[in-house]
One Martini backbone bead per residue (centre of mass of N, CA, C, O) as a GRO file, in nm:
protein
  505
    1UNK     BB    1  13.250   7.751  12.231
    2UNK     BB    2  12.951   7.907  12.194
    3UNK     BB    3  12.631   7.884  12.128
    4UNK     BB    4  12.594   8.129  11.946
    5UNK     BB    5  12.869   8.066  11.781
    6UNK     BB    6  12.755   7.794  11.655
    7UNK     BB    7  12.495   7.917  11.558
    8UNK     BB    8  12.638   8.109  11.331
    9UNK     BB    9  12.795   7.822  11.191
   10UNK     BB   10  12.584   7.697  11.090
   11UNK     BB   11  12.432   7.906  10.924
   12UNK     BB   12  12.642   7.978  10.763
   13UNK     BB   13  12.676   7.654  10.597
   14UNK     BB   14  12.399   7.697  10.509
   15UNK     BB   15  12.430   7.879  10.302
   16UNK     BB   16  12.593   7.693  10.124
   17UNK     BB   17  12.398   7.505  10.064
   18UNK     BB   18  12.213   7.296   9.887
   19UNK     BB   19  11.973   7.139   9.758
   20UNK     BB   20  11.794   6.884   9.755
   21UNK     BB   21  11.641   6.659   9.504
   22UNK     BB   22  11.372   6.650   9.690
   23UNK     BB   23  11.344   6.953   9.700
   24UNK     BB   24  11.357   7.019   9.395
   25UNK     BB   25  11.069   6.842   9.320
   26UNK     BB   26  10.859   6.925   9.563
   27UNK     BB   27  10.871   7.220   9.397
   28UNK     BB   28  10.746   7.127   9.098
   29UNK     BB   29  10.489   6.984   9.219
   30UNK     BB   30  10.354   7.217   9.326
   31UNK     BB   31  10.375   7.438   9.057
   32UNK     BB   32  10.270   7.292   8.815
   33UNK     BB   33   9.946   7.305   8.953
   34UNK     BB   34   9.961   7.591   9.047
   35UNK     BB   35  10.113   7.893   8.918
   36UNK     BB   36  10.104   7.812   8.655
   37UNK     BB   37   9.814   7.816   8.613
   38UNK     BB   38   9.807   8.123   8.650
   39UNK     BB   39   9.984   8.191   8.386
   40UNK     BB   40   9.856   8.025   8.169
   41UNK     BB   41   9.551   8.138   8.191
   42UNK     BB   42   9.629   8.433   8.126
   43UNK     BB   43   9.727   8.445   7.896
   44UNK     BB   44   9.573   8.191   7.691
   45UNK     BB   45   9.309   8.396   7.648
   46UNK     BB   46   9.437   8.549   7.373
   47UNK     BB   47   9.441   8.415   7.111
   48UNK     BB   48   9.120   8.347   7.128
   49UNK     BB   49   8.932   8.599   7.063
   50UNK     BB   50   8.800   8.570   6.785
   51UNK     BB   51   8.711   8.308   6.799
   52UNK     BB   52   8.507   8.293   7.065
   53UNK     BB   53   8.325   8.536   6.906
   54UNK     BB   54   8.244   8.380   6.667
   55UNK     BB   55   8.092   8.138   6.846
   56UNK     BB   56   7.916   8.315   7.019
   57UNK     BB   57   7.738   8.415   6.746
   58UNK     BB   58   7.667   8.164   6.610
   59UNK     BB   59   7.529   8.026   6.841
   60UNK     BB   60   7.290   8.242   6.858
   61UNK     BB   61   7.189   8.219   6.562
   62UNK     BB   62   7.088   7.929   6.619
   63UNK     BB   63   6.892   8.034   6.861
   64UNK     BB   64   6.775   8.320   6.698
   65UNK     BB   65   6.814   8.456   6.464
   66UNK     BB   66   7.075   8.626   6.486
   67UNK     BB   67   7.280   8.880   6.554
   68UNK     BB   68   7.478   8.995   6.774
   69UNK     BB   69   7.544   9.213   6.933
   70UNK     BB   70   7.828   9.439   7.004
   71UNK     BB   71   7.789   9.453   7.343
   72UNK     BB   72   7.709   9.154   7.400
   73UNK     BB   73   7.993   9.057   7.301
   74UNK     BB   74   8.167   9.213   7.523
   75UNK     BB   75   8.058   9.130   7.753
   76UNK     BB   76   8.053   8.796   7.732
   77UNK     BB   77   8.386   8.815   7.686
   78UNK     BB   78   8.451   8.990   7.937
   79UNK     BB   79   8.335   8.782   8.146
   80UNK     BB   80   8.561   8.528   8.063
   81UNK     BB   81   8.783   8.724   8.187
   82UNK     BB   82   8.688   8.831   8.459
   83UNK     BB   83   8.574   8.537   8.602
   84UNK     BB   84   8.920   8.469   8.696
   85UNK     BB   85   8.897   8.678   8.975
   86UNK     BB   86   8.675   8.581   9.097
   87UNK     BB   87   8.784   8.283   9.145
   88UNK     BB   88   9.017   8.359   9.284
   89UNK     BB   89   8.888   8.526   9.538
   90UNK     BB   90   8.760   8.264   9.641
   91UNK     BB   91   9.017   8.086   9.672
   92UNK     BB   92   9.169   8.306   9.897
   93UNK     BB   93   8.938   8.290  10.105
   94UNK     BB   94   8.940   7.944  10.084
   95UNK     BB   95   9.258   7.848  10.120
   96UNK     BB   96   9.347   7.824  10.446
   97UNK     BB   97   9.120   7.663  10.545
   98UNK     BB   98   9.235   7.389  10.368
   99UNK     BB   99   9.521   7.400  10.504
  100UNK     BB  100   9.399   7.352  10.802
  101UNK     BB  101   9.227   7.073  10.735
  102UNK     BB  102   9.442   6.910  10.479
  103UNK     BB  103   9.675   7.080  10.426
  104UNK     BB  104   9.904   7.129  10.172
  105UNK     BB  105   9.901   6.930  10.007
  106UNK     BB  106   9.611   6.837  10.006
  107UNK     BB  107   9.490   7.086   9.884
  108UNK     BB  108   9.651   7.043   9.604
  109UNK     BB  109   9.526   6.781   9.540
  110UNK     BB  110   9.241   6.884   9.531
  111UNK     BB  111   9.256   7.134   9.341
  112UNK     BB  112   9.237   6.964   9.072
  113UNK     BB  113   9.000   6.955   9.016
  114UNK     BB  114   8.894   7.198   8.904
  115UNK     BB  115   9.065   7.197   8.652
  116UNK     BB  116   8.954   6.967   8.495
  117UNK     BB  117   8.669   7.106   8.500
  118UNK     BB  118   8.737   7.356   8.297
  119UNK     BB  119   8.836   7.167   8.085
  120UNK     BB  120   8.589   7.037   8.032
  121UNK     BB  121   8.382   7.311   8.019
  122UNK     BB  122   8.566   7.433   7.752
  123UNK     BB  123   8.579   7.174   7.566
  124UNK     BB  124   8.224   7.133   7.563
  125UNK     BB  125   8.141   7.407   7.446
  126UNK     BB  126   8.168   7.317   7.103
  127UNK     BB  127   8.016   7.072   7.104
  128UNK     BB  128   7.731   7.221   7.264
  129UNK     BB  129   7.679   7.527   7.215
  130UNK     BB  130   7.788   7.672   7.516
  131UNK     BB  131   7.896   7.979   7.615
  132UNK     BB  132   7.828   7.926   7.907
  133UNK     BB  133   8.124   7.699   7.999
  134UNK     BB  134   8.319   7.917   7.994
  135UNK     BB  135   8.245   8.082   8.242
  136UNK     BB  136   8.284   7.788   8.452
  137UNK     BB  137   8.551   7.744   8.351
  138UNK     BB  138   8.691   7.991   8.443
  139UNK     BB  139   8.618   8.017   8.718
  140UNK     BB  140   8.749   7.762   8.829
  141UNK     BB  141   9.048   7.843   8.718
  142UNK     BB  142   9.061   8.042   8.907
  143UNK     BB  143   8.998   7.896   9.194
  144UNK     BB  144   9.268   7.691   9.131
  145UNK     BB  145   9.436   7.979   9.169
  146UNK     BB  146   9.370   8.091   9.462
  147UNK     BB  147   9.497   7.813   9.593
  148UNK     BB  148   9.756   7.785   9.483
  149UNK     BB  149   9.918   8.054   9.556
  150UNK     BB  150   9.821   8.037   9.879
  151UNK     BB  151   9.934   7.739   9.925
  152UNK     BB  152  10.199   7.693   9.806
  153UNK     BB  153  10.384   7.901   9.948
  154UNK     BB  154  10.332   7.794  10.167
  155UNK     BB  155  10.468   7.500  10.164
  156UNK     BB  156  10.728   7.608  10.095
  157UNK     BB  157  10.796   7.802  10.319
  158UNK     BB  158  10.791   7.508  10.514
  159UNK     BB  159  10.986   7.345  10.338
  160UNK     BB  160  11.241   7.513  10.407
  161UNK     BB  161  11.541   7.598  10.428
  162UNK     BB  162  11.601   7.875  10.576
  163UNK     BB  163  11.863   7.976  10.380
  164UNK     BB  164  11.622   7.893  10.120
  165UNK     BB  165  11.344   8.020  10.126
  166UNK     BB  166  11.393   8.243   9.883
  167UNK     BB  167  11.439   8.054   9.655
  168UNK     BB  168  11.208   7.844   9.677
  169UNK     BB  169  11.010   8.050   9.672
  170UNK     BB  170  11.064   8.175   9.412
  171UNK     BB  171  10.853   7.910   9.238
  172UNK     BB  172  10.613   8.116   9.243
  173UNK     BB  173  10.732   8.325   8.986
  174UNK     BB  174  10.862   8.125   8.806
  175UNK     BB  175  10.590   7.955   8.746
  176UNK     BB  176  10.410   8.163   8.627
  177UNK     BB  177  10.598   8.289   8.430
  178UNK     BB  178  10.612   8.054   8.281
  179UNK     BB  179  10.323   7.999   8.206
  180UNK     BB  180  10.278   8.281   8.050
  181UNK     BB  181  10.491   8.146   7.827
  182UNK     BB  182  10.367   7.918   7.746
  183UNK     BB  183  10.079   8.061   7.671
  184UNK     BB  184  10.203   8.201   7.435
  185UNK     BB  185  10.353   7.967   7.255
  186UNK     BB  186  10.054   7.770   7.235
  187UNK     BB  187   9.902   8.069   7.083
  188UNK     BB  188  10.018   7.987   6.856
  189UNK     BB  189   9.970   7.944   6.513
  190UNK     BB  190  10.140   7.671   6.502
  191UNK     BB  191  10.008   7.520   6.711
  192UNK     BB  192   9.665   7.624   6.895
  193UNK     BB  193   9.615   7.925   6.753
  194UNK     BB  194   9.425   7.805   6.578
  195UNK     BB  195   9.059   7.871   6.536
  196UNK     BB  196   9.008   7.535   6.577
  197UNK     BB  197   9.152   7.480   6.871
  198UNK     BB  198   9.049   7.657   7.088
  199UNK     BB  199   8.955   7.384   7.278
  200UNK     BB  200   9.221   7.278   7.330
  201UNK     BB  201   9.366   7.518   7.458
  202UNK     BB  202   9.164   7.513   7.705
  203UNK     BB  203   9.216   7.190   7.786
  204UNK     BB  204   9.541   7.216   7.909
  205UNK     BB  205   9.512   7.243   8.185
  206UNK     BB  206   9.524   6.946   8.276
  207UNK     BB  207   9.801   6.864   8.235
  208UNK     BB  208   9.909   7.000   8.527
  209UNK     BB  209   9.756   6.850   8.674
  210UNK     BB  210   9.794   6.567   8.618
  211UNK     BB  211  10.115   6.611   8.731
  212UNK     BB  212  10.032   6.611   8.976
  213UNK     BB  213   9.879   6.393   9.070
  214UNK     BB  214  10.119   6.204   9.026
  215UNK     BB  215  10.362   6.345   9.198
  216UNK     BB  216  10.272   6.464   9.504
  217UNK     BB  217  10.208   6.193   9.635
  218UNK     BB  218  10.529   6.124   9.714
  219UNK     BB  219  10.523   6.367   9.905
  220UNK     BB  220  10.544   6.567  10.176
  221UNK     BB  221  10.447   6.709  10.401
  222UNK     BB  222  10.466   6.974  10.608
  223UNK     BB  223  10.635   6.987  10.858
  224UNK     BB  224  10.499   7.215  11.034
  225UNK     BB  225  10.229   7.141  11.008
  226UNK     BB  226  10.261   6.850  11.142
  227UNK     BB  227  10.394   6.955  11.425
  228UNK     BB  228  10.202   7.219  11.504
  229UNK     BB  229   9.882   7.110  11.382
  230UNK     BB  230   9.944   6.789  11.443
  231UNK     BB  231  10.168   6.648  11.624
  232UNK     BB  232  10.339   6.526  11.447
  233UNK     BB  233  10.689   6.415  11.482
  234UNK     BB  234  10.737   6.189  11.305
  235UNK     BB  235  10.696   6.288  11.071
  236UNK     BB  236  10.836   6.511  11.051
  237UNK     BB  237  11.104   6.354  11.052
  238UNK     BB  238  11.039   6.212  10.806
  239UNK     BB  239  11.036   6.516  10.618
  240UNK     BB  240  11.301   6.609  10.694
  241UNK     BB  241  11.469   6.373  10.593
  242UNK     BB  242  11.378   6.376  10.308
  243UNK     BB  243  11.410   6.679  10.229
  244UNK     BB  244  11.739   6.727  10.374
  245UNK     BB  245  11.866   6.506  10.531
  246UNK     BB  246  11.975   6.318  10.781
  247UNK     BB  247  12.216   6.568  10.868
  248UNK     BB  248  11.992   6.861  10.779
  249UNK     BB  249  11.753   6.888  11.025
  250UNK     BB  250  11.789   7.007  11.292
  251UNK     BB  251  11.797   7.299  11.266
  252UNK     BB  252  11.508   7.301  11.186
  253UNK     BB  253  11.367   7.094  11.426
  254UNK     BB  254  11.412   7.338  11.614
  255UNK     BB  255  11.269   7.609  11.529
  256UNK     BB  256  10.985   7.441  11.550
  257UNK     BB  257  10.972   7.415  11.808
  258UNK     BB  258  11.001   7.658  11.918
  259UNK     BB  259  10.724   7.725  11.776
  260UNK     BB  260  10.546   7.578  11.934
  261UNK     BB  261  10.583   7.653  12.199
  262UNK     BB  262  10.491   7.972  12.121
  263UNK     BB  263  10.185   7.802  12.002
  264UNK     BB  264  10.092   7.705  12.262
  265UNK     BB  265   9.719   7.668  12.284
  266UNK     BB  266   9.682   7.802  11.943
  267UNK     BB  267   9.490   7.891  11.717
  268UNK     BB  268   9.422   7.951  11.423
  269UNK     BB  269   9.358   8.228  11.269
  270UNK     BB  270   9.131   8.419  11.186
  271UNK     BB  271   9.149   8.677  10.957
  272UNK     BB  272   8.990   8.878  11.136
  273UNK     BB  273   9.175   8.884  11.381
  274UNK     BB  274   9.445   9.013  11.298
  275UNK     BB  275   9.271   9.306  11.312
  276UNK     BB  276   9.298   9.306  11.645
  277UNK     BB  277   9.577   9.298  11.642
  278UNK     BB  278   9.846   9.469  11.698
  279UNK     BB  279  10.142   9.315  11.675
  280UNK     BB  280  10.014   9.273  11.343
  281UNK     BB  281   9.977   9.592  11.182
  282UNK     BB  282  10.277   9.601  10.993
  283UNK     BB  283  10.220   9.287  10.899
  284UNK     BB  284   9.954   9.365  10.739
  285UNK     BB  285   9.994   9.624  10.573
  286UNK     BB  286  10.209   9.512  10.421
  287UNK     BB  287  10.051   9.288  10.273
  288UNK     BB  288   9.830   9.478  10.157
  289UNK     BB  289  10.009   9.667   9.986
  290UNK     BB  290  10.169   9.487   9.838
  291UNK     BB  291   9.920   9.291   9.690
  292UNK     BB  292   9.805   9.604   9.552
  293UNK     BB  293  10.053   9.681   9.435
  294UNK     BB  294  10.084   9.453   9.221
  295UNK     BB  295   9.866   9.552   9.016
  296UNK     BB  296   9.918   9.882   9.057
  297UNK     BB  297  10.214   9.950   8.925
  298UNK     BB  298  10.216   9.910   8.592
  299UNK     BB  299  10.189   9.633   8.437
  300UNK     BB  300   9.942   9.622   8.270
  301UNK     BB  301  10.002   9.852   8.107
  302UNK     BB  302  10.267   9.760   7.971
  303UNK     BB  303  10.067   9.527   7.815
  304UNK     BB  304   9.879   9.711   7.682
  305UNK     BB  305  10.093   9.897   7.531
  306UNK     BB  306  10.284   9.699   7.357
  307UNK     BB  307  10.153   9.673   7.087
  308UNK     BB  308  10.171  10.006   7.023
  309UNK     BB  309  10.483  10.004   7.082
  310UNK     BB  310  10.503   9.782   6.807
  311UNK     BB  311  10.344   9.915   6.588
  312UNK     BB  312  10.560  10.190   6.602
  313UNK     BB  313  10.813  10.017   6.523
  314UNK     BB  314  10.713   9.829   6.269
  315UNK     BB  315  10.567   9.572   6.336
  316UNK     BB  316  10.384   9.328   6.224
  317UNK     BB  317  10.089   9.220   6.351
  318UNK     BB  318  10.157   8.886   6.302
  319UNK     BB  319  10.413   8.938   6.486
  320UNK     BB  320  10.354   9.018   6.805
  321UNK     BB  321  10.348   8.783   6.962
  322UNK     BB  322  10.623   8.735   6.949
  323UNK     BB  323  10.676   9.004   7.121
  324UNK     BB  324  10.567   8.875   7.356
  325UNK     BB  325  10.719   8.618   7.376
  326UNK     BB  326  10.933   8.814   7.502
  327UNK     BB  327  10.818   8.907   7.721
  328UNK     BB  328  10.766   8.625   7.897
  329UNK     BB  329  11.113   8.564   7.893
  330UNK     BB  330  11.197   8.818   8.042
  331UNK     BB  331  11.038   8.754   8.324
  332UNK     BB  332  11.161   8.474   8.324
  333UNK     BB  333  11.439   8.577   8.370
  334UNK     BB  334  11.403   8.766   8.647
  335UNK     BB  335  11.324   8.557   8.822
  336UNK     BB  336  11.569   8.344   8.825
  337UNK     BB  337  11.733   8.604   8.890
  338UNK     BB  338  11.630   8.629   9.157
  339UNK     BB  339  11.660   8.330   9.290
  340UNK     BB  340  11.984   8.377   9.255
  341UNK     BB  341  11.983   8.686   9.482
  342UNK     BB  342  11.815   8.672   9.744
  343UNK     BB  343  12.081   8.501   9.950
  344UNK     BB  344  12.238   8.780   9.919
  345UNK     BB  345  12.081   9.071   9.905
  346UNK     BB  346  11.769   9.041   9.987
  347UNK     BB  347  11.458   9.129   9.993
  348UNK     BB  348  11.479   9.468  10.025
  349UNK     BB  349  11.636   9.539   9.785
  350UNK     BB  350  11.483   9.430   9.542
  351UNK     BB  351  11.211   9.579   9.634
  352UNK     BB  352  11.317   9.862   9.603
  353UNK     BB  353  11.448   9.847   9.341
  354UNK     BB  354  11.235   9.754   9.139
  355UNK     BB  355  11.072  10.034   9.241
  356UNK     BB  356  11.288  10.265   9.141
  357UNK     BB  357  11.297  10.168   8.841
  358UNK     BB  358  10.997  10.196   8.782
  359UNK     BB  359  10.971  10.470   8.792
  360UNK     BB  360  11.172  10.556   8.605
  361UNK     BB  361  11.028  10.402   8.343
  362UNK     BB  362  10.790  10.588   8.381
  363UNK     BB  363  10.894  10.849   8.287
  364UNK     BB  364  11.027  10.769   8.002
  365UNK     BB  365  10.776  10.645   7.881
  366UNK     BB  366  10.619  10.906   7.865
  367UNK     BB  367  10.841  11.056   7.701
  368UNK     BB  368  10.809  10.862   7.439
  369UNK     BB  369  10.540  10.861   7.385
  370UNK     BB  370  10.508  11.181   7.375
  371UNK     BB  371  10.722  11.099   7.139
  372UNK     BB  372  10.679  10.899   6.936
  373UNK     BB  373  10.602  11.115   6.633
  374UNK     BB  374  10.922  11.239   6.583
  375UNK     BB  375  11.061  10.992   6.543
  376UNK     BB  376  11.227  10.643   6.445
  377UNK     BB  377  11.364  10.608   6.720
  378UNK     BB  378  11.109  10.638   6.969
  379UNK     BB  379  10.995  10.344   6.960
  380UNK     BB  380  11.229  10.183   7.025
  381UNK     BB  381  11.252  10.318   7.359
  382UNK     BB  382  10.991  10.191   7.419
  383UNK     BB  383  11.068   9.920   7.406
  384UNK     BB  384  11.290   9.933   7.640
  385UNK     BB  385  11.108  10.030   7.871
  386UNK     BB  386  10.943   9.771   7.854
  387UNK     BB  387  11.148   9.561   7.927
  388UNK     BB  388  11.266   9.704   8.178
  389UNK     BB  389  11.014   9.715   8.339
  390UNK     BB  390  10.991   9.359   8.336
  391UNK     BB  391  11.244   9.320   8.480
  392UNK     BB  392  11.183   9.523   8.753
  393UNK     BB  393  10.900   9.321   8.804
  394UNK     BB  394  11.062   9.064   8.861
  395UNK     BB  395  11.310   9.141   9.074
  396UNK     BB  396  11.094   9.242   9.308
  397UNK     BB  397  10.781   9.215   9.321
  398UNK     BB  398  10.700   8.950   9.181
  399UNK     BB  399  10.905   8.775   9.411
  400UNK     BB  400  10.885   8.894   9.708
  401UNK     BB  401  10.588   8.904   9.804
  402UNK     BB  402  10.554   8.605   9.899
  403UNK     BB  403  10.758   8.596  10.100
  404UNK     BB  404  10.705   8.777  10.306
  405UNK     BB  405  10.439   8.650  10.396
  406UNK     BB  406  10.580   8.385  10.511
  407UNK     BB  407  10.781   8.589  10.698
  408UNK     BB  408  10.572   8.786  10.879
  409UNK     BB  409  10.460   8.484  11.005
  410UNK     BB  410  10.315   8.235  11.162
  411UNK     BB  411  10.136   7.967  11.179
  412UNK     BB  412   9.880   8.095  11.288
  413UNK     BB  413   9.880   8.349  11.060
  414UNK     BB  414   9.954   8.268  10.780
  415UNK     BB  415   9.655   8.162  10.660
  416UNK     BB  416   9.529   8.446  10.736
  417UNK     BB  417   9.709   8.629  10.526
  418UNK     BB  418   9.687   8.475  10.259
  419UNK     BB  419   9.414   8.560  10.240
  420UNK     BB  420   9.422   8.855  10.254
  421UNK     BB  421   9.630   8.908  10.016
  422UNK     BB  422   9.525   8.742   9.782
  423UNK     BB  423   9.191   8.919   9.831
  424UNK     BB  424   9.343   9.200   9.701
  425UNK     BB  425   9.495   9.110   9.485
  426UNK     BB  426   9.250   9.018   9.336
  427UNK     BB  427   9.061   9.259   9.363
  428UNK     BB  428   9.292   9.448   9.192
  429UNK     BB  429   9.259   9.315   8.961
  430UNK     BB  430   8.964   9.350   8.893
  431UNK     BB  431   8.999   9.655   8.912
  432UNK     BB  432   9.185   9.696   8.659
  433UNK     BB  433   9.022   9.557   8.429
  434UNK     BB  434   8.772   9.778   8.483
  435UNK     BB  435   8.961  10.076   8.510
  436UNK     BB  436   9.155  10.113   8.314
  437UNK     BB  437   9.034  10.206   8.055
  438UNK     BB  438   8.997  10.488   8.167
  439UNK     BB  439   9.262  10.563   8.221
  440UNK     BB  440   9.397  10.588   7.942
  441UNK     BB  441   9.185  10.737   7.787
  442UNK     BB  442   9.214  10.984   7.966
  443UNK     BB  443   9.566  11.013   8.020
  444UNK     BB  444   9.713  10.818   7.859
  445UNK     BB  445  10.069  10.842   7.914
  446UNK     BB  446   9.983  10.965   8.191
  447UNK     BB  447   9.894  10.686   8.325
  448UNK     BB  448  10.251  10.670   8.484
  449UNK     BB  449  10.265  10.875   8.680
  450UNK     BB  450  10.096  10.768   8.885
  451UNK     BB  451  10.265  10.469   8.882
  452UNK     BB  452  10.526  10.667   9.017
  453UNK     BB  453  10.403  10.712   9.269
  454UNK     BB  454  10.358  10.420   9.381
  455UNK     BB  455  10.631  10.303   9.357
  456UNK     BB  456  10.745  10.501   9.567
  457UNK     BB  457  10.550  10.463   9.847
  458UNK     BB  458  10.656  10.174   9.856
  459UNK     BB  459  10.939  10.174   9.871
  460UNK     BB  460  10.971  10.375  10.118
  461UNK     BB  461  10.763  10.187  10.331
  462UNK     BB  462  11.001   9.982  10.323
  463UNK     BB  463  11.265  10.119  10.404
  464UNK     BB  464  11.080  10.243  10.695
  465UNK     BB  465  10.906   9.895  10.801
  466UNK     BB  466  11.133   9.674  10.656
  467UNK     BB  467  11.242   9.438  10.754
  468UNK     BB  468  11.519   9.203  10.744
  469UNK     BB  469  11.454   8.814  10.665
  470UNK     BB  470  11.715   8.697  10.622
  471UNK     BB  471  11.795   8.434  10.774
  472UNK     BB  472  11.554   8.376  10.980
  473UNK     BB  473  11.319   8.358  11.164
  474UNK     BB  474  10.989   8.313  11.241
  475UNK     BB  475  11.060   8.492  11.558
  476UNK     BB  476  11.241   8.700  11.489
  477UNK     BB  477  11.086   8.878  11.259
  478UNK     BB  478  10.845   8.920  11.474
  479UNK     BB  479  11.054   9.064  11.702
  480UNK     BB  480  11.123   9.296  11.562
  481UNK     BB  481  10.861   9.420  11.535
  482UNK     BB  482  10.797   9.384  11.865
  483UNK     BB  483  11.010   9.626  11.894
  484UNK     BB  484  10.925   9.875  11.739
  485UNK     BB  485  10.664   9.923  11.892
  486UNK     BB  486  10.787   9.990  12.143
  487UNK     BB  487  10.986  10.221  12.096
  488UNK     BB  488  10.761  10.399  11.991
  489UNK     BB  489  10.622  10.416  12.249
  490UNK     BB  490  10.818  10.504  12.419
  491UNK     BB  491  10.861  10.778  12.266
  492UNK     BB  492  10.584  10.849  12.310
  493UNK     BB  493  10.588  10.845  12.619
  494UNK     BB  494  10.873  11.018  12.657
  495UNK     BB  495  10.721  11.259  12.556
  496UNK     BB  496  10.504  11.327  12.713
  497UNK     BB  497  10.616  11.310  12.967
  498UNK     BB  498  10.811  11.569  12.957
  499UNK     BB  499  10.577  11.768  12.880
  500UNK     BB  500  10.471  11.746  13.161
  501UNK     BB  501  10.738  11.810  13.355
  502UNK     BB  502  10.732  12.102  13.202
  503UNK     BB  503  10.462  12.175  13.321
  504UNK     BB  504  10.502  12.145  13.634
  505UNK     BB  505  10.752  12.362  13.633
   0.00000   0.00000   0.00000
């Protein structure tokens, strides 16, 4: 049996196991505190929006002896939801480069500082009639979710053996989902949803905190961080035998090894240096364009939409919410249902399908909502069509996009991608939280329209820009991409060539 023959025989092998018991605890301590996070923060202010605005009003009486404007008082409401994804922005920005001086723990458990702090300033702003404290506490949570969104990833996708890498990783859009439905069921008005509780429920951000900081640091730093940026060996080996147990840490300490003689030399890359890398441009516009379009793809439409479209199917005010968890729960079922196939489908088949599913159910969905009021159960499609549609994107877009982006470069470039692929996120999430509104007004329910052309050209260029990325290394991935180029080249070169001999003859 020959070396290759043998390699090949391993990763089989590696197939069939599953994840180490302390492998996947140290994936729940990373995500507790991380995605969880991000998804959790996002719901739960939906909740209170009357109560905080009622808050704001009575301050201001105390404060001016007049009620609020109603112009100032969306003003005001708009800034504490939107000032969210702008601490994100600001987080994912500097969220690689904490993870490069501080490790990848090291960075999630400093991290938990901002939420404590949000927690804080959001808990204590009813206490001082202070509703500017609101706005420092969202900014604040949005900031420890672009960190750990960031941070996170890495983590997950460096101490994962190769043949679970995307099942592990998928533990960011499990937790995301996660999140968004804890947030909408602690929002109902039997738990923390009545109008007095609202400053305990925006300070629960807190407990997440809490349990990562007793958590996360009884796991081991990431083990590529230890031996690529920090050349340290033994601890190296000593973290891979805790996370894959002391039989099965060999192949992967192989590939590693590969990958620092690779990296010999080279420092991480700044953002900005990607950009100006050849080798590298195919693998960042699929970053940017997969992060952009994360956002852009109709999933907030369809969030926007669903009050309306249960309010028509005949649901009763007071009963949408629950309806809403109910949207939060099929997406947190097709998260996990993605974890379950992704390392059999592959990448490439979850996130070309999801984005082609998506298409259809936007097509749907325009023909249902256009004929909403002809008869009284195109309601009832209309609301099929929403579930179908968040089934669709949890089961592609949703869990795939943060895996490319950690397989699709290697130590010294990934903390520099996601860098920039989470400020494009977080830009469009801004984007589109303050330009939707006019979408909708303008086009009504045709504008799924728009989102069925991005849904196409999204799946498209998968199709035809982006390998499978399944059970590789990433220098093999890299190499992948760095063959395409060559190809692309030398076609290029040899029509040239073609064309000069035909012309000289």
């Amino acid at each position: 049996m020959n070396e290759r023959t043998m390699n090949r025989t391993e990763d089989f092998s590696n197939l069939r196991k599953v994840p180490s018991k302390t492998l996947v605890f140290a994936v729940w301590a990373a995500c507790i505190g991380g995605t969880f996070q991000y998804g959790y923060n996002l719901s739960v202010i939906n909740a209170p929006t009357k109560a905080v605005q009622n808050f704001i009003n009575q301050t201001w009486m105390e404060r001016y002896n007049t009620e609020i404007s109603s112009q100032l008082l969306t003003f005001l409401w708009s800034t504490i939801v939107s000032i969210f994804p702008l601490g994100g922005l600001v987080g994912a920005s500097v969220g690689g480069t904490l993870a490069i001086r501080f490790g990848r723990k090291g960075t999630l458990v400093f991290n938990n500082t901002f939420a404590l702090l949000a927690a804080l300033f959001m808990g204590l702003s009813y206490a001082t009639s202070t509703f500017e404290l609101l706005i420092i506490g969202r900014f604040l949570a949005g900031l420890n979710a672009g960190i750990g969104i960031c941070v996170q990833a890495l983590y997950l996708g460096e101490m994962a053996p190769r043949a679970l890498r995307g099942a592990m990783a998928m533990g960011t859009s499990i937790f995301i989902t996660g999140g968004i439905l804890t947030g909408q069921v602690i929002g109902l008005k039997e738990l923390l949803g009545g109008e007095e509780y609202w400053p305990i429920l925006l300070s629960t951000t807190c407990i997440p905190a809490i349990l990562q900081l007793l958590i996360l640091p009884w796991f081991p730093e990431s083990p590529r961080y230890l031996l690529i940026d920090r050349g340290d060996e033994l601890a190296c080996r000593k973290a891979l035998m805790w996370l894959h147990g002391a039989d099965n840490y060999h192949g992967e300490q192989e590939d590693m090894e590969r990958e620092r003689v690779s990296a010999a030399g080279m420092k991480p890359n700044k953002p900005w240096e990607l950009f100006t890398d050849g080798g590298l441009r195919w693998q960042l516009l699929t970053v940017i364009l997969l992060n952009g379009f994360q956002q852009l793809n109709g999933i907030n439409a369809i969030y926007f939409y669903a009050d309306y479209v249960f309010t028509q199917a005949g649901i009763p005010a007071d009963k949408i919410p629950y309806a809403a968890v109910g949207t939060g729960a099929c997406e947190c079922v097709t998260a996990l249902t993605c974890g379950l196939l992704i390392e059999s489908l592959g990448r490439r088949a979850l996130i070309i399908g999801g984005y082609t599913l998506m298409s259809l159910w936007c097509v749907c969905l325009t023909i249902t909502l256009t004929f909403q009021e002809s008869s009284p159960w195109v309601p009832y499609l209309s609301m099929i069509c929403v579930f179908m549609f968040i089934l669709s994107f949890g089961l592609g877009p949703g869990g795939v996009t943060n895996i490319l982006t950690t397989e699709l470069f290697t130590q010294t470039t990934r903390p520099a991608a996601y860098m920039i692929g989470g400020s494009v996120n977080w830009t469009s999430f801004f984007f589109i939280g303050m330009v939707f509104p006019f979408i909708v007004n303008g086009l009504r329910q045709y504008c799924f329209l728009v989102f069925l052309v991005i849904c196409c050209l999204v799946a498209t260029y998968i199709f035809f820009v982006v390998p499978e990325t399944k059970n590789k290394t990433f220098l093999e991935i890299q190499s992948e991409f760095q063959s395409q180029e060559r190809k692309k080249l030398i076609a290029a070169n040899g029509t040239a060539n073609g064309h000069l001999l035909s012309t000289s003859t």
